[in-house]
C-alpha positions, -999 to +999 in steps of 0.1 A: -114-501+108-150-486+108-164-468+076-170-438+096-129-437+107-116-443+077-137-414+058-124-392+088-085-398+079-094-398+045-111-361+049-078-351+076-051-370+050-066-343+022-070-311+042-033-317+052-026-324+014-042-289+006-025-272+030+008-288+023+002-280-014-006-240-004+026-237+019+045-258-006+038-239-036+063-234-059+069-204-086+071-214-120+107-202-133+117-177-165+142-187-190+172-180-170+159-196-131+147-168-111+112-172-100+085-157-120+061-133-105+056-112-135+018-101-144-010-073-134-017-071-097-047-054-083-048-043-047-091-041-053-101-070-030-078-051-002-098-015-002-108-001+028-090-029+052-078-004+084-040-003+083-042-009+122-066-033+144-101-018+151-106-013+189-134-037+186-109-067+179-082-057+212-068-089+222-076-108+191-048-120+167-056-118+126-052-159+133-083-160+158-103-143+127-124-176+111-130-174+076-169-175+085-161-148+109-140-124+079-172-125+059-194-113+080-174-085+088-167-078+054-203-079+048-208-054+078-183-027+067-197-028+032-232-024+045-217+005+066-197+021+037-226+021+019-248+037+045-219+066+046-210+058+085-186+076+099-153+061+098-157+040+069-143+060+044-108+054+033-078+076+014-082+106+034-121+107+036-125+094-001-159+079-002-161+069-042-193+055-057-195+015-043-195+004-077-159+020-083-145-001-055-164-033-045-168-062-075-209-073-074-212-047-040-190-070-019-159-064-002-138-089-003-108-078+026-083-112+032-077-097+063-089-079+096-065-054+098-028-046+073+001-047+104+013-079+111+044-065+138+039-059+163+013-081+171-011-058+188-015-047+152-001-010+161+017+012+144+048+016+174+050+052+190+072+079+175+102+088+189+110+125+204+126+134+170+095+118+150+072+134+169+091+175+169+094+168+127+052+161+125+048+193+144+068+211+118+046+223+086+047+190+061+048+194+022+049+157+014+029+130-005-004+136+008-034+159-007-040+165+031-003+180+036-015+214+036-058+212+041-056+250+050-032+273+034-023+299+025-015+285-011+015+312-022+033+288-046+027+252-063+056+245-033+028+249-008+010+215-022+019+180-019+034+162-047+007+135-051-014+174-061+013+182-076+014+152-102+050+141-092+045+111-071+022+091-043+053+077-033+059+044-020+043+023-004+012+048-008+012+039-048+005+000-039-025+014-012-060+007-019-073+041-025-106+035-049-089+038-084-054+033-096-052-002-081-036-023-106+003-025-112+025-047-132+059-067-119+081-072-151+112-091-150+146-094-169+183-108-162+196-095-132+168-071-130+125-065-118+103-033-123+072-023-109+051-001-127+025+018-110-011+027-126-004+055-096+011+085-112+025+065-136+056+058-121+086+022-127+105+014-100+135-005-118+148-033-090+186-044-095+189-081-084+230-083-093+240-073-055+254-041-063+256-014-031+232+016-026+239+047-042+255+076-023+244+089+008+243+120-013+214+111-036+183+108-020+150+100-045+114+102-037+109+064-044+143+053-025+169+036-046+157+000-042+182-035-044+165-067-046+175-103-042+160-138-039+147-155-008+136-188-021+106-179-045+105-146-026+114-114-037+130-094-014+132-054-021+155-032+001+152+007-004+168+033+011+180+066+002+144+085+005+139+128+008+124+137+033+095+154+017+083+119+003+089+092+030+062+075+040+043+089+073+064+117+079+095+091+083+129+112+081+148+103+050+173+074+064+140+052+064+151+020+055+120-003+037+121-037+029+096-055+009+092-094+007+070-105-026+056-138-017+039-158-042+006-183-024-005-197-054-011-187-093-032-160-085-020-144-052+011-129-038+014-114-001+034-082-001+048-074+031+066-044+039+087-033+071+098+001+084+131+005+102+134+042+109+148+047+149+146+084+140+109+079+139+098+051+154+106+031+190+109+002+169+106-016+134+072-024+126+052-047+092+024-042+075+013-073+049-015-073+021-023-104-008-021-090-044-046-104-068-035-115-101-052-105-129-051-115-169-028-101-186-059-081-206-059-057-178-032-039-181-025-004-161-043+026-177-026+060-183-023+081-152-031+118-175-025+133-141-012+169-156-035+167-182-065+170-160-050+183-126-072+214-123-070+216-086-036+236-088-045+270-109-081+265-091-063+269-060-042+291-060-063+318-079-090+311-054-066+323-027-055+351-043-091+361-052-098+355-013-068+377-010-082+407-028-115+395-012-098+400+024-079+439+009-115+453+001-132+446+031-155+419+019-159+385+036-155+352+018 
């Protein structure tokens, strides 16, 4: 056997080894067996990756993406955020300072695009009921739920505005601040707590049913279970006014928590709505693990949420503004 061969199956026998040990990677355990995923996760290293595939990649899977190929264009939309290109920005137009967003100016995306299913990387159409409730005037999550007005009432803003919620999955979203959240676990039991709004999301893992039809919560009423070292999170029982993308409230989402190694998890999550969409449809995004020494700051969202009285007295003043003749 030549030198030259045997460095070559040498060099193939521990790629496959690495590989092997990445797909083969196990979850250390807690006291009583379950798999432990518990720590601070941090969405940073995810912001500003398009939910859906760029038009510039048609025909191209995320598995056709080389890793030499990734940083460059990770390096090109940074290079565009920064020049303040159009289309770059992220969260509803939100174009924070780079520093706020990017560790050492560089983005650091694991993938092209977030939707996994269908493969096109396309959020499916909406079905004839989906599309006559977008039509309708929305009062959900989003601070772009009502852009215009008028602003009678609190009512007439969305509850992220509001200080109630950002919902889920919009509270796990890169949106430039707020990205970290911890997964706690205990017997027959795992809560996520959001740096978002503040909000715990308390998992049963005991196999009890859903709650009643009747109740209907604007994070869902979630039951988890185990799926090998994956934690699987089922939640149903959404209003309306908080599902996520205008979905009705018997959207159905389920979660898988997949840890890839010490430091990484992929959180996938599918929709199942056939009041809203033709079909059920994926999105998947890796969660950084952090040191337990950065925990999830205080959300002091009604402390500091001056946009509501600024608001509305700035309608009513355009109000008494619009009564005496004069324009705005």
């Amino acid at each position: 056997m030549s030198k030259r061969f045997l460095t070559a199956a040498l060099f193939a026998l521990t790629a496959g080894s690495l590989i092997s040990a990445q797909t083969a990677y196990k979850a250390p355990r807690t006291p009583w067996g379950d798999p432990d995923l518990s720590g601070v996760y941090s969405n940073d290293d995810e912001t500003g990756t398009p939910l859906e595939r760029p038009a510039q990649f048609d025909g191209r899977r995320q598995e056709d993406i080389t890793n030499a190929e990734l940083k460059k264009i990770n390096q090109e939309r940074t290079e565009q955020f920064n020049a303040g290109v159009a289309g770059t920005e992220f969260a509803g137009g939100l174009r924070p300072p780079t520093h706020l967003i990017f560790d050492s100016f560089e983005r650091k995306n694991s993938r092209v695009w977030l939707v996994t299913d269908p493969p096109d990387g396309k959020i499916p159409a909406l079905t004839p009921e989906g599309q006559a409730r977008l039509r309708r005037p929305q009062r959900g999550v989003s601070t772009n739920a009502n852009p215009v007005g008028p602003f009678n009432s609190y009512e007439d803003m969305g509850l992220y505005d509001r200080c109630i919620t950002r919902g889920i999955p919009n509270s796990m979203m890169p949106a430039g601040y707020g990205s970290n959240y911890t997964i706690e676990q205990g017997q027959g039991y795992a809560a996520i707590r959001y740096e978002m709004i503040h909000e715990t999301r308390v998992v049963p893992l005991d196999n009890r049913p859903h709650v009643s039809k009747n109740i209907r919560l604007d994070l869902g009423d979630p039951r988890g279970h185990w799926e090998g070292d994956t934690l699987v999170v089922e939640t149903t029982n959404f209003t309306e006014r908080s599902a996520y993308r205008g979905a009705s409230a018997d959207l159905k989402m389920t979660e898988r928590f997949k840890p890839l190694s010490p430091t990484a998890v992929d959180w996938s999550v599918t929709f199942d709505d056939p009041h809203t969409w033709v079909r059920p449809w994926t999105f998947t995004m890796k969660l950084t693990k952090k040191d337990r020494s950065q925990q999830v700051f205080e959300y002091a969202c009604h402390e500091g949420n001056y946009a509501m009285p600024n608001i509305l007295s700035a309608q009513r003043s355009s109000e008494k503004a619009a009564a005496a003749g004069v324009k705005d």
